[in-house]
C-alpha positions as CSV (number, residue, x, y, z in Angstrom):
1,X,0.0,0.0,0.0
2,X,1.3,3.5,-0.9
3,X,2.0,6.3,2.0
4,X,0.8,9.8,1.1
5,X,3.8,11.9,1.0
6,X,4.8,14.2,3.5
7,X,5.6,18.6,2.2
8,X,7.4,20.6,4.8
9,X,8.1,24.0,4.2
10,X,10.8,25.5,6.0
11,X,11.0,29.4,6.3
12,X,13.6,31.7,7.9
13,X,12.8,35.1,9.1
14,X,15.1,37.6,10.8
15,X,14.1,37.2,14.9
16,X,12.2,40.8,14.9
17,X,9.8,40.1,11.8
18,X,9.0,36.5,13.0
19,X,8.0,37.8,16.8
20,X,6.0,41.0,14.6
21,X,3.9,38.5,12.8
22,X,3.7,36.0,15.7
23,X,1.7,39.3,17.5
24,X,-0.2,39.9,14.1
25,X,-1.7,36.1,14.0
26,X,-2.7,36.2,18.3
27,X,-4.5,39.7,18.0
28,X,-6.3,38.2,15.0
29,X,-7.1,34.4,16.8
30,X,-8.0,36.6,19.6
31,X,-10.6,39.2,17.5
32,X,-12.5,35.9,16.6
33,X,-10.4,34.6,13.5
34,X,-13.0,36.6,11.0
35,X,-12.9,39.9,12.2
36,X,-10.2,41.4,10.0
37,X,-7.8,40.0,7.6
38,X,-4.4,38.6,9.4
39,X,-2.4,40.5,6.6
40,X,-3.9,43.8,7.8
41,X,-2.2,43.9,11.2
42,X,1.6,42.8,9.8
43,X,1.5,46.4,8.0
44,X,1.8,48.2,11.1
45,X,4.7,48.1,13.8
46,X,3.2,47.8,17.6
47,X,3.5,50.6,20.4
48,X,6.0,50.4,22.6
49,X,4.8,48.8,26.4
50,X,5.5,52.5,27.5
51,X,2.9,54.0,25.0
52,X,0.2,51.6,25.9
53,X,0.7,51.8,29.2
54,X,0.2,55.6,29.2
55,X,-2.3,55.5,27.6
56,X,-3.8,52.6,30.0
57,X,-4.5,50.2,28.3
């Protein structure tokens, strides 16, 4: 009997881009998966803690 083959992909990302769209994909799973395209919140860089904090949130 034949075994369905196996496709990995592997993809290297400098440190800083990977941990940007790591963020991007949790806010989206977190805004319900449907709310907004994923691609949408890779386009923008994140506030610094500081800012965020100031503005308490």
């Amino acid at each position: 009997m034949l075994q369905p083959a196996t496709i990995a992909f592997t993809v290297q990302l400098p440190e800083t881009l990977y941990l940007l769209r790591l963020r991007a994909l949790g806010a989206w799973w977190r805004l319900g998966s449907s709310a907004i395209e994923p691609r949408l919140l890779t386009e923008f860089e994140p506030e610094p803690v500081r800012v965020i904090r100031e503005a308490g949130l």
